[in-house]
Backbone as CSV, one residue per row, in Angstrom:
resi,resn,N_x,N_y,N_z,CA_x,CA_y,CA_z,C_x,C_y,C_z
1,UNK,13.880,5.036,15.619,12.669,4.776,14.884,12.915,3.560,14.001
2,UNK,12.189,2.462,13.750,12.234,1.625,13.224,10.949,1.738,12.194
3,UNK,11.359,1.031,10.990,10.544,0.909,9.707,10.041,-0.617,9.787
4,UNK,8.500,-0.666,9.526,8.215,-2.124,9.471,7.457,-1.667,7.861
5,UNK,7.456,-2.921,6.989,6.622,-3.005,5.458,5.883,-4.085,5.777
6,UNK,4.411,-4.199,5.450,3.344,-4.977,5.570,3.407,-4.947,3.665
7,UNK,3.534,-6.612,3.202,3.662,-6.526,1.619,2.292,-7.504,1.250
8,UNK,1.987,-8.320,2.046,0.910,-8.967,1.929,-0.270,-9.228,2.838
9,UNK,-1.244,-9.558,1.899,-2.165,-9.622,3.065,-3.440,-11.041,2.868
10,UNK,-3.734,-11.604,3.576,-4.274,-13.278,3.777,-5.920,-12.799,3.324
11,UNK,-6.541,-12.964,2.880,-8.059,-12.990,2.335,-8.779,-13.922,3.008
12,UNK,-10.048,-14.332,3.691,-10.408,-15.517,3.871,-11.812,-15.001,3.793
13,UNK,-12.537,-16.195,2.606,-13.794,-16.370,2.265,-14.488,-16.879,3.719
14,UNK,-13.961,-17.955,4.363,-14.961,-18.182,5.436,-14.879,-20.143,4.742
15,UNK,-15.362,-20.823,5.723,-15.285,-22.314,5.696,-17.086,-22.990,5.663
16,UNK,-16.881,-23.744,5.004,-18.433,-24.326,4.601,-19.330,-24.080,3.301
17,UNK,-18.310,-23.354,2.281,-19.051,-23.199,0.945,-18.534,-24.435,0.103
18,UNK,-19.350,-24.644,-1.035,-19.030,-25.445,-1.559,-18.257,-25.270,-3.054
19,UNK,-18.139,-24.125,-3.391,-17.022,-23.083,-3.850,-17.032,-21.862,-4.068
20,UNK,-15.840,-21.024,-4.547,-15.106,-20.058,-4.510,-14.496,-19.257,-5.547
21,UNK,-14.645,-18.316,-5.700,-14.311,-17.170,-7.004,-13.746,-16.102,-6.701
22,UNK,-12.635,-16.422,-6.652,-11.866,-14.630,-6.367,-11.867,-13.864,-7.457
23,UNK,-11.706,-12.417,-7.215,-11.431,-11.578,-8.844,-10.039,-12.092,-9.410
24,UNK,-9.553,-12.773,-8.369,-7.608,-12.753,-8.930,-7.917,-14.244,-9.914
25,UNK,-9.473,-14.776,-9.894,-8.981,-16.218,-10.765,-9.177,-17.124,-9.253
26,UNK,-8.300,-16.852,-8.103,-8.258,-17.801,-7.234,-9.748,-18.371,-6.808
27,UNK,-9.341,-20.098,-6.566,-10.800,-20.903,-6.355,-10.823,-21.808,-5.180
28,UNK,-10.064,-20.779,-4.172,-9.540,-21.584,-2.578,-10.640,-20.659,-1.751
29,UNK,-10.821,-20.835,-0.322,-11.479,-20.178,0.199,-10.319,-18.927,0.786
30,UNK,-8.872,-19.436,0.697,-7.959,-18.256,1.392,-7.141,-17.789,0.198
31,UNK,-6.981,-16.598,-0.396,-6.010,-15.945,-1.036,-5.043,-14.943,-0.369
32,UNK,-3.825,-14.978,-0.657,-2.739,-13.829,-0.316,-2.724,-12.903,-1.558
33,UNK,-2.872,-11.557,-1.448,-2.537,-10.252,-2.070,-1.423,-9.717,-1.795
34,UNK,-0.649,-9.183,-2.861,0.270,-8.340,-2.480,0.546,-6.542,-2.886
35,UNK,-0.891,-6.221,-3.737,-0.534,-5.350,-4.148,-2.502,-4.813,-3.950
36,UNK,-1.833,-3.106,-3.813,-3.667,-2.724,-3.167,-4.783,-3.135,-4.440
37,UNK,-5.699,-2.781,-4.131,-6.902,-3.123,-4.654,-7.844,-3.329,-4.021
38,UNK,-9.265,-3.773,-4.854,-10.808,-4.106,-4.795,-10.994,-5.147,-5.001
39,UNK,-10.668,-6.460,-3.630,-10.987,-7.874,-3.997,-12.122,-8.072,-4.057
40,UNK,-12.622,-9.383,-4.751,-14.521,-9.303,-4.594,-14.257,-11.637,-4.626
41,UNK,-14.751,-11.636,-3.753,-15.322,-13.301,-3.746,-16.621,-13.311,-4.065
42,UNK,-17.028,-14.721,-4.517,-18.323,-15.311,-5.237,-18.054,-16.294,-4.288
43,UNK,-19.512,-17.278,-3.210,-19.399,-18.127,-2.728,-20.075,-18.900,-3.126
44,UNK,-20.137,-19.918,-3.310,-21.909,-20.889,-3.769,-21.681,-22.078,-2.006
45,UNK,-23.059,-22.417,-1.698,-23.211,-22.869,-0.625,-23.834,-24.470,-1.382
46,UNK,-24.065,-25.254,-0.239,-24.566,-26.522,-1.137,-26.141,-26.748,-1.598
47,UNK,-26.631,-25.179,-0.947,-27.930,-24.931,-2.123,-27.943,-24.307,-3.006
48,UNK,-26.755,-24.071,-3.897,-26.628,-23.519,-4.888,-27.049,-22.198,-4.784
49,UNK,-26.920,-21.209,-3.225,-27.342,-19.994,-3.414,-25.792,-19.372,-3.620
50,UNK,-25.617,-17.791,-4.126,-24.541,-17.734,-4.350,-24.477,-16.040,-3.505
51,UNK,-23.328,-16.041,-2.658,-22.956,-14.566,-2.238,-22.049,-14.267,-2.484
52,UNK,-21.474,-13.088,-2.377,-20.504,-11.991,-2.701,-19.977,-11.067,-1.063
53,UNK,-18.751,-11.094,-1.371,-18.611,-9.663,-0.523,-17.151,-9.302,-1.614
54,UNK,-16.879,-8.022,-0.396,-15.986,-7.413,-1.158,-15.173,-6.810,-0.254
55,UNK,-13.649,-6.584,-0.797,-12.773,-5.709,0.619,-11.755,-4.848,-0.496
56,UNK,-11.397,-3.649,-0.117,-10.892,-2.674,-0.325,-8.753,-3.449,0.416
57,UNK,-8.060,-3.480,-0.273,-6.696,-3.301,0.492,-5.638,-2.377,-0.123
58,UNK,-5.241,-1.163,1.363,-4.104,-0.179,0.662,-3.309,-0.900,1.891
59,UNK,-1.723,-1.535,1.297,-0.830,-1.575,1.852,-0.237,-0.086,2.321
60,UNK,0.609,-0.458,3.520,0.907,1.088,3.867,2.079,0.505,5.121
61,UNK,3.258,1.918,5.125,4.062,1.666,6.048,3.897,1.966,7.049
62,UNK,4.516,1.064,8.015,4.228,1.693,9.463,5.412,2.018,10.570
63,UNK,5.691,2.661,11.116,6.644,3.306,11.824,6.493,3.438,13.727
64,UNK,7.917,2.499,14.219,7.132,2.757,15.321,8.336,4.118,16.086
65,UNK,7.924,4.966,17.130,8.947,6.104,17.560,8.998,5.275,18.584
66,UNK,10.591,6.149,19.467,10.927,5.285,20.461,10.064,5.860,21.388
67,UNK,9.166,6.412,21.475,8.521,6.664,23.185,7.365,5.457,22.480
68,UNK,7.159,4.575,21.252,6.199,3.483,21.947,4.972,4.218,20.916
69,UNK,4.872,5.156,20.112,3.532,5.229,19.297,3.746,4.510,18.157
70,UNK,2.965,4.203,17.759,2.840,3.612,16.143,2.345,5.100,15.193
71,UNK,3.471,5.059,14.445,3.041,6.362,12.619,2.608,4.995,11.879
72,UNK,2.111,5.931,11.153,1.408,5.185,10.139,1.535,5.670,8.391
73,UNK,2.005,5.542,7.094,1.880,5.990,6.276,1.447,5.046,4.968
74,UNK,0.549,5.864,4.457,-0.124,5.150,3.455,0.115,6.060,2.147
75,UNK,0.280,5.354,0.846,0.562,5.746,-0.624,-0.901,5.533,-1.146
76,UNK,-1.467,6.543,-1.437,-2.908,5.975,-2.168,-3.457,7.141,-3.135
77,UNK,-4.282,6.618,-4.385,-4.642,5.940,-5.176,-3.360,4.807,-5.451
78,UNK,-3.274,3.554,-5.198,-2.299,2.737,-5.794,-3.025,1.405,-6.623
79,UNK,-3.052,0.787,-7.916,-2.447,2.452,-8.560,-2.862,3.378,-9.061
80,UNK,-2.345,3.835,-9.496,-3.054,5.726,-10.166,-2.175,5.716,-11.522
81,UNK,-2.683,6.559,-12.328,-2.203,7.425,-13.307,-1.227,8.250,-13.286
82,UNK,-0.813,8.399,-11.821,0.597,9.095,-11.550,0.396,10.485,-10.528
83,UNK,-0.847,10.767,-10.226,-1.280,11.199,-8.561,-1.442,10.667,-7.745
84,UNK,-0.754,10.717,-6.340,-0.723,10.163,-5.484,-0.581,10.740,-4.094
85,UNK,-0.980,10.684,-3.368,-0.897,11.090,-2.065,-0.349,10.211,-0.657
86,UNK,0.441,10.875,-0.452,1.192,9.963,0.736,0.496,10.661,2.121
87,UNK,0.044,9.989,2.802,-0.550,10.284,4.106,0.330,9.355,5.449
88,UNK,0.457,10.639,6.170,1.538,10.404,7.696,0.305,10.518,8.936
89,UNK,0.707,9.745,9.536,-0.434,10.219,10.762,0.710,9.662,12.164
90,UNK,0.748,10.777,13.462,1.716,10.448,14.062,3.197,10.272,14.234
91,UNK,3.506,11.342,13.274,5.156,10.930,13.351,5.444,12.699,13.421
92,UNK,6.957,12.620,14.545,7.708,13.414,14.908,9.016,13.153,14.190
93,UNK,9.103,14.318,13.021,10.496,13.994,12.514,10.864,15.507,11.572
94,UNK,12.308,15.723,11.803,12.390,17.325,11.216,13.107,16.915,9.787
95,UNK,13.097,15.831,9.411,14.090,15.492,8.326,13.725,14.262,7.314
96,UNK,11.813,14.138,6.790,11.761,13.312,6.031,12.069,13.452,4.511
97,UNK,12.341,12.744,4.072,13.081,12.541,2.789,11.924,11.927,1.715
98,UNK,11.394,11.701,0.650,11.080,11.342,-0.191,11.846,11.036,-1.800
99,UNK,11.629,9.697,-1.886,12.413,9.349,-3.148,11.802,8.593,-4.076
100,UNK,11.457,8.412,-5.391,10.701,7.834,-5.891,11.705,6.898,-7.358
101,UNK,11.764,5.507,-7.046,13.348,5.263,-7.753,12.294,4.054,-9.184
102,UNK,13.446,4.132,-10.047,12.394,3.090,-11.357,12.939,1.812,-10.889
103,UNK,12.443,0.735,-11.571,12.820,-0.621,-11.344,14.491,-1.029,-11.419
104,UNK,15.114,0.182,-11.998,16.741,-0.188,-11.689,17.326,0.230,-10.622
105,UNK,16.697,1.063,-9.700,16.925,1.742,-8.611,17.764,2.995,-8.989
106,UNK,17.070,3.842,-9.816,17.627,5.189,-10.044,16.411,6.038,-9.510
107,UNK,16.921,7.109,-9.178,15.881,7.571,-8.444,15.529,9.274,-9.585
108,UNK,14.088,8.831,-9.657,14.122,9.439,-11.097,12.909,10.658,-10.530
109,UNK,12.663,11.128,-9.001,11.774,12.030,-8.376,12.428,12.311,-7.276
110,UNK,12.674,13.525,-6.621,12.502,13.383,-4.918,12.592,14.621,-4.140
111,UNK,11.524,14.725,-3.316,11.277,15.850,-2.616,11.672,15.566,-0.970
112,UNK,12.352,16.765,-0.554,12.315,17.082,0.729,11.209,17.395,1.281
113,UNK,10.304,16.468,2.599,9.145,17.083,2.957,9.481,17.974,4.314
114,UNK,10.793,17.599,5.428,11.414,18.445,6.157,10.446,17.814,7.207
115,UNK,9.838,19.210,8.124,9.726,18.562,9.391,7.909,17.594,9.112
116,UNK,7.977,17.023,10.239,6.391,16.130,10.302,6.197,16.242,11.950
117,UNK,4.524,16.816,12.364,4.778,17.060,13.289,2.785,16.733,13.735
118,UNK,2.855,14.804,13.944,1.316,14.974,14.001,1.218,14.325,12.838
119,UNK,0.306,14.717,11.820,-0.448,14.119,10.251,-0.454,15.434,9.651
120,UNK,-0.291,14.839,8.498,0.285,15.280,7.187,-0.309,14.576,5.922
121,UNK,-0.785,15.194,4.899,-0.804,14.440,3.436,-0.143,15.134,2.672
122,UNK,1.337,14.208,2.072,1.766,15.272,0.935,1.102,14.472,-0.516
123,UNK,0.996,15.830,-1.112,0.132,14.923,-2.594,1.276,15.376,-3.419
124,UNK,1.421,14.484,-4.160,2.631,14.956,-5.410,2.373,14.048,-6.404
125,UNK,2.899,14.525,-8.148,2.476,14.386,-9.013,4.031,13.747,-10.013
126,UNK,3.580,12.446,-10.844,4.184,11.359,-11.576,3.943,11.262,-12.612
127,UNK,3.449,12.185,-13.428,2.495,12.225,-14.727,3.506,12.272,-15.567
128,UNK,4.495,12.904,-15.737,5.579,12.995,-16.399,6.447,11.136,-16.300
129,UNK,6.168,10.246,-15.283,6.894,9.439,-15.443,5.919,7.985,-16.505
130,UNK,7.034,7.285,-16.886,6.569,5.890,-17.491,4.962,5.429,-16.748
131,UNK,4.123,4.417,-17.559,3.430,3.295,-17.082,5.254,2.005,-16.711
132,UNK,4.319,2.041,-14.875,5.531,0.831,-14.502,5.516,0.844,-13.175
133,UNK,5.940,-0.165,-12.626,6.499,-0.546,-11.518,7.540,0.223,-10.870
134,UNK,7.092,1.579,-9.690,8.312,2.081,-9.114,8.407,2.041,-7.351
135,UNK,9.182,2.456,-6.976,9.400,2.244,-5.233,9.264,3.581,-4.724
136,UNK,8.261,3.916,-3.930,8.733,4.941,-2.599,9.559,4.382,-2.024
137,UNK,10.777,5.497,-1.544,11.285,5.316,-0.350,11.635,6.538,0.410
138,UNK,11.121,6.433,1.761,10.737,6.874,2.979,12.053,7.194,3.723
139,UNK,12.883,8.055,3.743,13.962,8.583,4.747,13.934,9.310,5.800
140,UNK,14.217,8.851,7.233,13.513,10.190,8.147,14.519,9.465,9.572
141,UNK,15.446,10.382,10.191,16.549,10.078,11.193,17.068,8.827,11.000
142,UNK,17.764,8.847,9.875,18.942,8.298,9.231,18.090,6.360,8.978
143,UNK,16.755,6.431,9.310,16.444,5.233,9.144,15.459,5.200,7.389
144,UNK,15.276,4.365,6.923,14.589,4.170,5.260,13.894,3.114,5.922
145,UNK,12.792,3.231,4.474,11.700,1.918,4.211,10.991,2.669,2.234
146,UNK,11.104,0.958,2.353,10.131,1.295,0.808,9.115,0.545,0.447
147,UNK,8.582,1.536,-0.668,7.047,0.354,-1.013,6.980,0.326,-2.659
148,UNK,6.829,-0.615,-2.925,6.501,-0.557,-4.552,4.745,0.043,-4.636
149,UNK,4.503,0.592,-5.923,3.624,1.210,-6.383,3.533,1.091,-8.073
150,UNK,2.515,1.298,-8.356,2.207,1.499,-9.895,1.240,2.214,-10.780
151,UNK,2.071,2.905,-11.374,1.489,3.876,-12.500,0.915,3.485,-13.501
152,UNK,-0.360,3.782,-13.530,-0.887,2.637,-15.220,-1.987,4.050,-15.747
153,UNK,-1.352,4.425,-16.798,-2.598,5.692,-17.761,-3.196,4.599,-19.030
């Protein structure tokens, strides 16, 4: 089983406005994200009409097994207040691991989820930890992957 991390992701307003307003500040028609959220662009055209859209992004890991399926797992509300739910879809494994480590890499949470068989949401709770920057990491037949996340009350 191999671990792939998707950390960013490319935005594109579209070509032919005559400018551009991201929520991040950015005033290009293409922005890179690296962390989930509710992007929203402002376009103005050269009649001064002005549109909007908007896109939702949850980074999430993805896993491929050796017979050739793609798993899929996603960390979401990110971020949250310190509930969170990890969602599996597609994975065969009797031995996943969960670890939740602080920015020094101490691992300051971690549950055995054991077997996965199909989809799964485990929800588990961080309320007890800091506002901050921490890492899932994902253990399951001797292979890892991690994702940063953040707690903000």
């Amino acid at each position: 089983m191999n671990f792939i991390t998707t950390t960013s992701a490319t935005l594109d307003a579209g070509s032919g406005f005559s400018s551009y307003l991201w929520s991040t500040s950015g005033s290009t028609q293409v922005i890179t994200v690296t962390t989930n959220g509710t992007y929203y662009v402002e376009v103005m055209d050269g009649n001064n009409c002005i549109t909007t859209d908007t896109v939702s992004i949850i980074f999430s890991l993805g896993v491929f097994n050796p017979n050739g399926t793609a798993t899929t797992m996603k960390l979401y509300p990110n971020p949250s207040e310190g509930v969170f739910n990890l969602s599996i879809d597609n994975l065969e494994t009797s031995d996943l691991v969960m670890e939740i480590l602080d920015m020094n890499g101490k691992v300051v949470y971690n549950k055995y989820v054991g077997s996965v068989s199909g989809s799964t949401i485990e929800p588990f709770s961080l309320t007890t930890l800091r506002v901050g920057t921490y890492t899932l990491r994902l253990t399951a037949n001797g292979k890892s992957s991690s994702l940063r996340f953040i707690i903000n009350k």
